[in-house]
C-alpha positions as CSV (number, residue, x, y, z in Angstrom):
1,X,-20.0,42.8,29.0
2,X,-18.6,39.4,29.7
3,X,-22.1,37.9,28.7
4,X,-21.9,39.2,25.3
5,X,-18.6,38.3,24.7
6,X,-19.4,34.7,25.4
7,X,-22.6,35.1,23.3
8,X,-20.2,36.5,20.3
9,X,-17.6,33.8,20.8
10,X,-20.4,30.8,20.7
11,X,-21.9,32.2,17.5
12,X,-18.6,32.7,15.9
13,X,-17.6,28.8,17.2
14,X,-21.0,27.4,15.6
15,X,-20.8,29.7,12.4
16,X,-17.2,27.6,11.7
17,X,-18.7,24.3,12.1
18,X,-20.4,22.4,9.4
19,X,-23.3,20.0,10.0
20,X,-22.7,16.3,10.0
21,X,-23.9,12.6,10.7
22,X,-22.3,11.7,14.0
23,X,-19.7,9.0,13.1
24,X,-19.3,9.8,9.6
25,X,-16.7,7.6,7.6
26,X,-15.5,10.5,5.3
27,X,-13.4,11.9,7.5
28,X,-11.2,10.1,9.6
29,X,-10.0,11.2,13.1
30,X,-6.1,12.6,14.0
31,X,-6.2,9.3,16.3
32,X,-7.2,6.9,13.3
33,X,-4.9,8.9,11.4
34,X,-1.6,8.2,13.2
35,X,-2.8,4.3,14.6
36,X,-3.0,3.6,10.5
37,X,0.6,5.5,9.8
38,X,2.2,3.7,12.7
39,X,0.9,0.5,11.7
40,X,2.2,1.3,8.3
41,X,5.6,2.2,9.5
42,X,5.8,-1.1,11.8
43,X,4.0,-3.4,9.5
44,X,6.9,-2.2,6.7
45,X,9.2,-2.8,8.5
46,X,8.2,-6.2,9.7
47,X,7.8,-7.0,5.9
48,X,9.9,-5.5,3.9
49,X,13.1,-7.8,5.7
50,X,10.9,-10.7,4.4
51,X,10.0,-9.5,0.5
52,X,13.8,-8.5,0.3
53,X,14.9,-11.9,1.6
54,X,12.4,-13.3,-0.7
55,X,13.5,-11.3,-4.1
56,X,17.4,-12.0,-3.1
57,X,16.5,-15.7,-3.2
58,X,14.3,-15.6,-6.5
59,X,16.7,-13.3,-8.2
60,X,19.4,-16.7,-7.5
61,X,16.8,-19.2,-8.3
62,X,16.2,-16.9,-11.9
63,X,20.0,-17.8,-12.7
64,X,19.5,-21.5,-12.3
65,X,16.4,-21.5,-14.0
66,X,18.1,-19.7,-17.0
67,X,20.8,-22.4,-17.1
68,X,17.7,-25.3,-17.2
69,X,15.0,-23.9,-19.0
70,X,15.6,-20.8,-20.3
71,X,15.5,-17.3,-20.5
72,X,11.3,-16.8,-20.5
73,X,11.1,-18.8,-17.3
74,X,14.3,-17.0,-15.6
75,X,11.9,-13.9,-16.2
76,X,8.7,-15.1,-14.8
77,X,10.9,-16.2,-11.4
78,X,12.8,-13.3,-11.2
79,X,9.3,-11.4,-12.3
80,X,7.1,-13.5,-9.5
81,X,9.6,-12.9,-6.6
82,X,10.1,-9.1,-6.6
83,X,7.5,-7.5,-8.1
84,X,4.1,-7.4,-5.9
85,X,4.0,-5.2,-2.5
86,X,7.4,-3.6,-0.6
87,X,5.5,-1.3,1.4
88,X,2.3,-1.7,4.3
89,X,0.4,1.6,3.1
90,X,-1.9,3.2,5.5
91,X,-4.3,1.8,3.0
92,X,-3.3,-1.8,3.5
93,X,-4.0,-1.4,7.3
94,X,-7.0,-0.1,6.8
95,X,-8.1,-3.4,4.5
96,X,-8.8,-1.1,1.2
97,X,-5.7,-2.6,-0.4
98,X,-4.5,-6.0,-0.6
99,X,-0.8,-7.6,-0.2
100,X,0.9,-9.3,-2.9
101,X,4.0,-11.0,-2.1
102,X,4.3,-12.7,-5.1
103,X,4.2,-10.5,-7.9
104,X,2.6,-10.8,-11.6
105,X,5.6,-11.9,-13.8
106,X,6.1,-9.7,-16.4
107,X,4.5,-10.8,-20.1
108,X,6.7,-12.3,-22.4
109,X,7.9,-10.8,-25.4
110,X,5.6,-13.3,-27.6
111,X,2.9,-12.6,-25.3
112,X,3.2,-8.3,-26.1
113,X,3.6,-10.0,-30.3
114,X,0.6,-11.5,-29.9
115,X,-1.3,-8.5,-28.7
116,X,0.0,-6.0,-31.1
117,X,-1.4,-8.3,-34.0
């Protein structure tokens, strides 16, 4: 009896699984899983001290720059120091994504003109 039930549980095991290259990419492991989350969680917090620091700093430089040159290059500081990447996403440890700590600054209102036209 006990032969046959270990016969009946095998089958029923190898009926669930689904046949597969060994080391496939497509699905990643619960190991791989949680290394790229933790790295994620340490990485941001690592970084995000750094791109706040950075953005405080720009958003002060943007309020000297509008007193010199104006308010179009206030905006492309203030633009270029806190836009780009706040968070490490599981992604970015992984290499998928890239970092950006300097943002693209923002198009100027002649610029969004000029492409209506």
């Amino acid at each position: 009896m006990r032969q046959v039930l270990a016969v009946m549980v095998t089958f029923g095991l190898l009926a669930l699984t689904s046949p597969s290259w060994a080391g496939s990419a497509s699905e990643e492991g619960t190991l791989g899983q949680v290394g790229t989350g933790v790295g994620s969680v340490v990485g941001s917090a690592v970084y995000f001290p750094f791109k706040a620091a950075f953005c405080i700093l720009g958003g002060i430089g943007s309020g000297f720059t509008l007193l010199a040159a104006g308010p179009e290059s206030a905006n492309k500081v203030a633009s270029a120091s806190c836009r780009g990447t706040w968070v490490i996403t599981p992604d970015v440890v992984k290499g998928k994504e890239t970092v950006h700590f300097v943002g693209e600054p923002s198009p100027s209102p002649q610029t969004k003109e000029a492409r209506v036209e």
